[in-house]
LOKOL-113717 format. One record per atom (N, C-alpha, C, O, CB): x, y, z; atom name; residue in three letters. Coordinates in steps of 0.05 Angstrom, whole numbers. Each point is the difference from the previous one (the first is absolute). Glycine has a CB too. Layout:
<pts>
[[X Y Z] CA Ala],
...
</pts>
This chain:
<pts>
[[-241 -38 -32] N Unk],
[[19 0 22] CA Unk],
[[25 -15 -9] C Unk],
[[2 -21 -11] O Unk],
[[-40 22 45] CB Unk],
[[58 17 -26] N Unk],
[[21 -23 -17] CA Unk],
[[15 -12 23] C Unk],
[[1 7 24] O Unk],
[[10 20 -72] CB Unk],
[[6 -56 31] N Unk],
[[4 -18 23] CA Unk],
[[34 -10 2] C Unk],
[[13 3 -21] O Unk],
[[-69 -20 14] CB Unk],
[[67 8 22] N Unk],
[[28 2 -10] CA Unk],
[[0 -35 7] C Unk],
[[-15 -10 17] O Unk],
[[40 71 -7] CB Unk],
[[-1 -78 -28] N Unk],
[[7 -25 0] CA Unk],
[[25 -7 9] C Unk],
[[18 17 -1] O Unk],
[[-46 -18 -29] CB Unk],
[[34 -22 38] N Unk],
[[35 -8 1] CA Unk],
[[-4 -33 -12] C Unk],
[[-12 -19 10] O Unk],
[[35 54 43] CB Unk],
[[-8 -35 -76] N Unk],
[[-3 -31 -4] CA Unk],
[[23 -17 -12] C Unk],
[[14 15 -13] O Unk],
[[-60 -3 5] CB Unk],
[[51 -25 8] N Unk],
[[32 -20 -7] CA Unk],
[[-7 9 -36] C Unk],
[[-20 3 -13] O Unk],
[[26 -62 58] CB Unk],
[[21 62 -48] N Unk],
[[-7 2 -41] CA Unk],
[[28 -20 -9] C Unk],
[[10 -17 15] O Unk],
[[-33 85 -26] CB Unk],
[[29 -62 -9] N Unk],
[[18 -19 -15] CA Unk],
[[11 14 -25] C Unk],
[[-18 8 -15] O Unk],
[[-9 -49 32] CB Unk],
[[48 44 -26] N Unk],
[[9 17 -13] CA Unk],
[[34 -15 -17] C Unk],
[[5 -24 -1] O Unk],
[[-38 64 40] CB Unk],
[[46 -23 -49] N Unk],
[[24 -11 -16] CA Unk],
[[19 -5 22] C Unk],
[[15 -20 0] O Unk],
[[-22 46 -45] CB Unk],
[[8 -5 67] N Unk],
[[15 -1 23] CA Unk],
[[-7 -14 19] C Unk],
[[14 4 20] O Unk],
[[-4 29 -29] CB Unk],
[[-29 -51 13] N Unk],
[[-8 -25 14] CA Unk],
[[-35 9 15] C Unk],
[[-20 8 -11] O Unk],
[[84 -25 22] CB Unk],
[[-58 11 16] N Unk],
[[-25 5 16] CA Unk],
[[-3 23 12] C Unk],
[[18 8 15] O Unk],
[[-18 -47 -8] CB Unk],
[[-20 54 -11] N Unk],
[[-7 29 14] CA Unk],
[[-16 2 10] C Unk],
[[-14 -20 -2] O Unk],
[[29 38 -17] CB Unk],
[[-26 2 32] N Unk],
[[-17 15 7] CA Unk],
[[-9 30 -11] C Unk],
[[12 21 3] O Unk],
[[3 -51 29] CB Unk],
[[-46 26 -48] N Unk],
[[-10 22 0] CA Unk],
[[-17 11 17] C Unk],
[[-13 -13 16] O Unk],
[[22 3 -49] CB Unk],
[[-9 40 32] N Unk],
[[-18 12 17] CA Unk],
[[-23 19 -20] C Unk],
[[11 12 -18] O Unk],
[[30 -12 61] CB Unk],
[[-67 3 -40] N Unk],
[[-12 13 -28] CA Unk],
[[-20 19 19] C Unk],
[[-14 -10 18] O Unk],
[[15 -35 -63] CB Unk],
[[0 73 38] N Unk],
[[-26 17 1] CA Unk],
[[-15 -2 -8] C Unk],
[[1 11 -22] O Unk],
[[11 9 25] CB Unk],
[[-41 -36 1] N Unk],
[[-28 -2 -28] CA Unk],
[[-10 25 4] C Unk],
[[3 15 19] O Unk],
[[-23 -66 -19] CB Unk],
[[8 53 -20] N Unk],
[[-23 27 -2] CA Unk],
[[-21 -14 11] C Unk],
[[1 -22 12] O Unk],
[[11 49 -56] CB Unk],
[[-41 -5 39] N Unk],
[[-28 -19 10] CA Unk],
[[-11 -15 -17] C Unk],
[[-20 -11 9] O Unk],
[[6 41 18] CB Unk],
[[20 -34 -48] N Unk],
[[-2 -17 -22] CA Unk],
[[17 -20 -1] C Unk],
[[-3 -12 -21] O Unk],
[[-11 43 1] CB Unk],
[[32 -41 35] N Unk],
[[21 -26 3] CA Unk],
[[20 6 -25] C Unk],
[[5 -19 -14] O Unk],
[[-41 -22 36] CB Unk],
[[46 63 -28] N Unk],
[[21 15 -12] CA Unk],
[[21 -3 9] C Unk],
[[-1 1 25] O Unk],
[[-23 25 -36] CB Unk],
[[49 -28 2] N Unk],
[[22 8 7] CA Unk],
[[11 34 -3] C Unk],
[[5 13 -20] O Unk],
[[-1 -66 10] CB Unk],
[[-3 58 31] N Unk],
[[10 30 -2] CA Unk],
[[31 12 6] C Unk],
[[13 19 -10] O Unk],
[[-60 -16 23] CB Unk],
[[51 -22 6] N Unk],
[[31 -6 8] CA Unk],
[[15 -22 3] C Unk],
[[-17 -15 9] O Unk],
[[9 44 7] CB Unk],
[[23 -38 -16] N Unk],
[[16 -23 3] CA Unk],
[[28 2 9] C Unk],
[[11 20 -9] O Unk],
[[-38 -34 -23] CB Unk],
[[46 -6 53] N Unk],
[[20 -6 -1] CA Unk],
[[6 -28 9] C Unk],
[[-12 -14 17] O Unk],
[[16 58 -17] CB Unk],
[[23 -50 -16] N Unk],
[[8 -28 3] CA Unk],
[[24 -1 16] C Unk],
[[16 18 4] O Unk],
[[-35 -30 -45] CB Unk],
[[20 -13 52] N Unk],
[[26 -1 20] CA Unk],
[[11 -25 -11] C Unk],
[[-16 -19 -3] O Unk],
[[0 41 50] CB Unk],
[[44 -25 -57] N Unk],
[[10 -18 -2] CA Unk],
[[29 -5 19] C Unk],
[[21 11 -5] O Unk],
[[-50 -5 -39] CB Unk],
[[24 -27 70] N Unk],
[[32 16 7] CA Unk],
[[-2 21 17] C Unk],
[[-18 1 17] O Unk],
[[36 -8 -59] CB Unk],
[[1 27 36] N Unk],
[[8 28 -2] CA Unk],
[[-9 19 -25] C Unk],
[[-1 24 2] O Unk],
[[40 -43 23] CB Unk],
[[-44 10 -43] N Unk],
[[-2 12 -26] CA Unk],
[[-34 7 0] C Unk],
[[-18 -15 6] O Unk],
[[62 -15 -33] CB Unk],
[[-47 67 18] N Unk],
[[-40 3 7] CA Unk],
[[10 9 -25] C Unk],
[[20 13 -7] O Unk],
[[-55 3 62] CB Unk],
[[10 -30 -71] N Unk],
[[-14 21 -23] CA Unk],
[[-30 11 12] C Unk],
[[-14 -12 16] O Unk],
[[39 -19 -61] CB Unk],
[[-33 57 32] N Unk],
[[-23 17 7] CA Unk],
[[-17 4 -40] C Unk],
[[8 -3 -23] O Unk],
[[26 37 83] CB Unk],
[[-61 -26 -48] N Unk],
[[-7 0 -24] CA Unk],
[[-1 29 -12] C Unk],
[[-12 8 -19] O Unk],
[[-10 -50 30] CB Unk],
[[35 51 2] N Unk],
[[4 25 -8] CA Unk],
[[24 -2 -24] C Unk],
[[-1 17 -17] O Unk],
[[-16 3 68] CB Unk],
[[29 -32 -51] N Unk],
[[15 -17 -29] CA Unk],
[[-19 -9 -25] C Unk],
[[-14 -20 -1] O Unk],
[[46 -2 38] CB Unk],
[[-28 37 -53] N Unk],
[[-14 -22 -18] CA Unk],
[[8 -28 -14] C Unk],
[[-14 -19 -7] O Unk],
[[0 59 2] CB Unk],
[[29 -38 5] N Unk],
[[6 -40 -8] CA Unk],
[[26 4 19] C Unk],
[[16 18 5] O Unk],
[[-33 -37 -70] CB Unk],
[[14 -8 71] N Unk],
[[26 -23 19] CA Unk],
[[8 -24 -7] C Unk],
[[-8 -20 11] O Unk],
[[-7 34 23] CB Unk],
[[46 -14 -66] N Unk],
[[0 -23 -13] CA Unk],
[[11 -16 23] C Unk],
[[-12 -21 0] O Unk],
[[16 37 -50] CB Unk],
[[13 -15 67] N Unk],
[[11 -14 23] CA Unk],
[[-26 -21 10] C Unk],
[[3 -25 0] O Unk],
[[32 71 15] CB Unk],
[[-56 -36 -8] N Unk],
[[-33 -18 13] CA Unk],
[[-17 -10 -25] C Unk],
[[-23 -8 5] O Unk],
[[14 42 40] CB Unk],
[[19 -34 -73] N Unk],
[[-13 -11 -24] CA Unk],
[[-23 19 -3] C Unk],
[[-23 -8 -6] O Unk],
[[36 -43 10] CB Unk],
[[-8 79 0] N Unk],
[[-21 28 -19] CA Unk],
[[-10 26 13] C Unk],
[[14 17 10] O Unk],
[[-35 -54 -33] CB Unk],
[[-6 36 23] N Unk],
[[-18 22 11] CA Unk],
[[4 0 24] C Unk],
[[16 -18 7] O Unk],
[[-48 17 -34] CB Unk],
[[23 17 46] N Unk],
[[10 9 26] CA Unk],
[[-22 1 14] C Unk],
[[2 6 24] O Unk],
[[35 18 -37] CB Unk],
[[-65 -29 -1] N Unk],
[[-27 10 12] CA Unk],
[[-16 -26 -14] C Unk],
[[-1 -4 -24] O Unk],
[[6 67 27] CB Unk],
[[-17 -82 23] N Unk],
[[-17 -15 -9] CA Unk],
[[-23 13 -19] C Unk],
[[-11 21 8] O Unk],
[[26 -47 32] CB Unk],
[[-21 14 -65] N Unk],
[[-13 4 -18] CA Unk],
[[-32 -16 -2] C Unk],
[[-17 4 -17] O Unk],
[[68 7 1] CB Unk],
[[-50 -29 41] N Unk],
[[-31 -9 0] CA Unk],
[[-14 7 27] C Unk],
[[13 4 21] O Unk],
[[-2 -45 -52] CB Unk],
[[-36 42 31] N Unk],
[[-14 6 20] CA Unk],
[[3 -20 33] C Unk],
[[-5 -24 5] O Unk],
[[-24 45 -52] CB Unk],
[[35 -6 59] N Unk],
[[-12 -23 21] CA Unk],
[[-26 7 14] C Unk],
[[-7 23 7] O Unk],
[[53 -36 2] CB Unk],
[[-62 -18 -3] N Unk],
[[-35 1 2] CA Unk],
[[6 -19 24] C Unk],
[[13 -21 2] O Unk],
[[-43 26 -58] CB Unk],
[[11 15 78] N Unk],
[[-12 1 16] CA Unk],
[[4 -21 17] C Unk],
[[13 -2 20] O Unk],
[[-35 26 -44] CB Unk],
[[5 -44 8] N Unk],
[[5 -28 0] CA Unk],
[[20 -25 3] C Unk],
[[-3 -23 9] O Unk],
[[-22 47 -24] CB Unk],
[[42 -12 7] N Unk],
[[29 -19 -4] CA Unk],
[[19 15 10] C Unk],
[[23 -8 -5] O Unk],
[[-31 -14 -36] CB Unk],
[[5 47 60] N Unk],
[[14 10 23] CA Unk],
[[9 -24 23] C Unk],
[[-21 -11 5] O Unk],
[[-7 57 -14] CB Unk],
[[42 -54 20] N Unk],
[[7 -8 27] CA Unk],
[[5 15 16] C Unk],
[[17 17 0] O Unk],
[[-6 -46 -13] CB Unk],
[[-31 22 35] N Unk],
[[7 21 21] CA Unk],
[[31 2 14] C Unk],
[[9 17 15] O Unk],
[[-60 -25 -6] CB Unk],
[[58 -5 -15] N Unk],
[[32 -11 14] CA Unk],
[[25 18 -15] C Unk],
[[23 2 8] O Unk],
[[-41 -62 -1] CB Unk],
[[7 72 -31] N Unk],
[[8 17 -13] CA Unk],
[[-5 25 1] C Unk],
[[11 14 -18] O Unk],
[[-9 -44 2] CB Unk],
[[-17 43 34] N Unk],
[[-6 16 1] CA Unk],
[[17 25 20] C Unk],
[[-2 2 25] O Unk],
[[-35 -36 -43] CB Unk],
[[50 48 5] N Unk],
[[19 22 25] CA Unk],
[[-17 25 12] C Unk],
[[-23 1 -9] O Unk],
[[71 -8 -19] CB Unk],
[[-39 29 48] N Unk],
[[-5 23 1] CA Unk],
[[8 13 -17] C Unk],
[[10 -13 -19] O Unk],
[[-14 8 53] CB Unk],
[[3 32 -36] N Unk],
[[8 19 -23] CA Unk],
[[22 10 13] C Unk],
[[15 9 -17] O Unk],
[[-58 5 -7] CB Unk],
[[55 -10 49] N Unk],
[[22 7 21] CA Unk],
[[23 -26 -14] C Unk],
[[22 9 -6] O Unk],
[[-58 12 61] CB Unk],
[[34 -46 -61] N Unk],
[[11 -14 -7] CA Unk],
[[9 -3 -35] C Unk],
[[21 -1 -13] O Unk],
[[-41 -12 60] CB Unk],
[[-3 12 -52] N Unk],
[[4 17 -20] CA Unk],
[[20 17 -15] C Unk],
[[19 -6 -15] O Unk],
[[-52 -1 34] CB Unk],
[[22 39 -9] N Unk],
[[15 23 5] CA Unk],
[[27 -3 1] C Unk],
[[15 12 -16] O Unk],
[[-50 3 37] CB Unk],
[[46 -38 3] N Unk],
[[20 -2 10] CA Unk],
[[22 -3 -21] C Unk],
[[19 15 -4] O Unk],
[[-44 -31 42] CB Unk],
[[15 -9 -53] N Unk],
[[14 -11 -24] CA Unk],
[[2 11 -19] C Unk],
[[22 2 -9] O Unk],
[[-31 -32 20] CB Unk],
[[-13 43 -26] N Unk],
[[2 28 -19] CA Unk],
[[20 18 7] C Unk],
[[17 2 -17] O Unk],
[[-62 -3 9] CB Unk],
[[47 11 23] N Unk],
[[17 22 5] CA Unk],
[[38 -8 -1] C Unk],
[[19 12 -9] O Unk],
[[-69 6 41] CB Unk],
[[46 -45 -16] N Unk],
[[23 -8 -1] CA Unk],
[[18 2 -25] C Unk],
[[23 8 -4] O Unk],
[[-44 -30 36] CB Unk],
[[-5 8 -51] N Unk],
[[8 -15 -30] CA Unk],
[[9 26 -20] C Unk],
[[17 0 -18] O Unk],
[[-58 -44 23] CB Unk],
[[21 72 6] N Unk],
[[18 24 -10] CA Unk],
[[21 12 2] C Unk],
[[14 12 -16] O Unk],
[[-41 -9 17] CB Unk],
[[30 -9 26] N Unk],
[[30 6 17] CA Unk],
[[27 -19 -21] C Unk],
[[20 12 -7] O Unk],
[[-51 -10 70] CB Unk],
[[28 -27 -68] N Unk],
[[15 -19 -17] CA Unk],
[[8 16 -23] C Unk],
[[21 11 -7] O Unk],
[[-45 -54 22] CB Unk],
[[-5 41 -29] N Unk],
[[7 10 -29] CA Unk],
[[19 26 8] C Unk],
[[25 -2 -2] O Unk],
[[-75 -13 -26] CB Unk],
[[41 33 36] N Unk],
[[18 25 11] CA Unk],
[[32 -4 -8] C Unk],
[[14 12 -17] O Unk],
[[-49 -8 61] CB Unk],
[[40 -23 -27] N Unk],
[[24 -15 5] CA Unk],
[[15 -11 -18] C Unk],
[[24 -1 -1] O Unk],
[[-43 -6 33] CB Unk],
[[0 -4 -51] N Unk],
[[13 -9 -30] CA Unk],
[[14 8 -16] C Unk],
[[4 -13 -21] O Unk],
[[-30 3 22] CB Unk],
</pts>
């Protein structure tokens, strides 16, 4: 079942917010970051602006989820789509 996140991150451009699609394996399948005004999507492959990759590269388990982190996929969705609309724009 996959699960979607929102969590404070930290980056070259200061404090953000990511949002992550897991797979049912605690995968990253999608990603975007908010810095600001400024979205990167992981549909990018690298973002030297946020210091690299665009797609968390370690698992997240089960376990070390917070529920407080946890979004709908409508919210989700929301932000993905947006973050395409940007690049678009670029």
């Amino acid at each position: 079942m996959k699960q979607y996140l929102k969590f404070s991150s930290e980056s070259k451009l200061g404090i953000g917010t990511q949002y992550v699609e897991l797979d049912s394996e605690g995968w990253a399948v999608r990603q975007v970051e908010r810095y600001g005004s400024r979205l990167f999507n992981s549909q990018q492959i690298n973002h030297p602006e946020i210091g690299g990759i665009a797609l968390c590269d370690q698992q997240f388990l089960e376990s070390h989820i917070e529920s407080d982190c946890i979004i709908s996929v409508e919210e989700f969705e929301s932000i993905w789509k947006f973050s395409l609309l940007q690049t678009v724009k670029s």
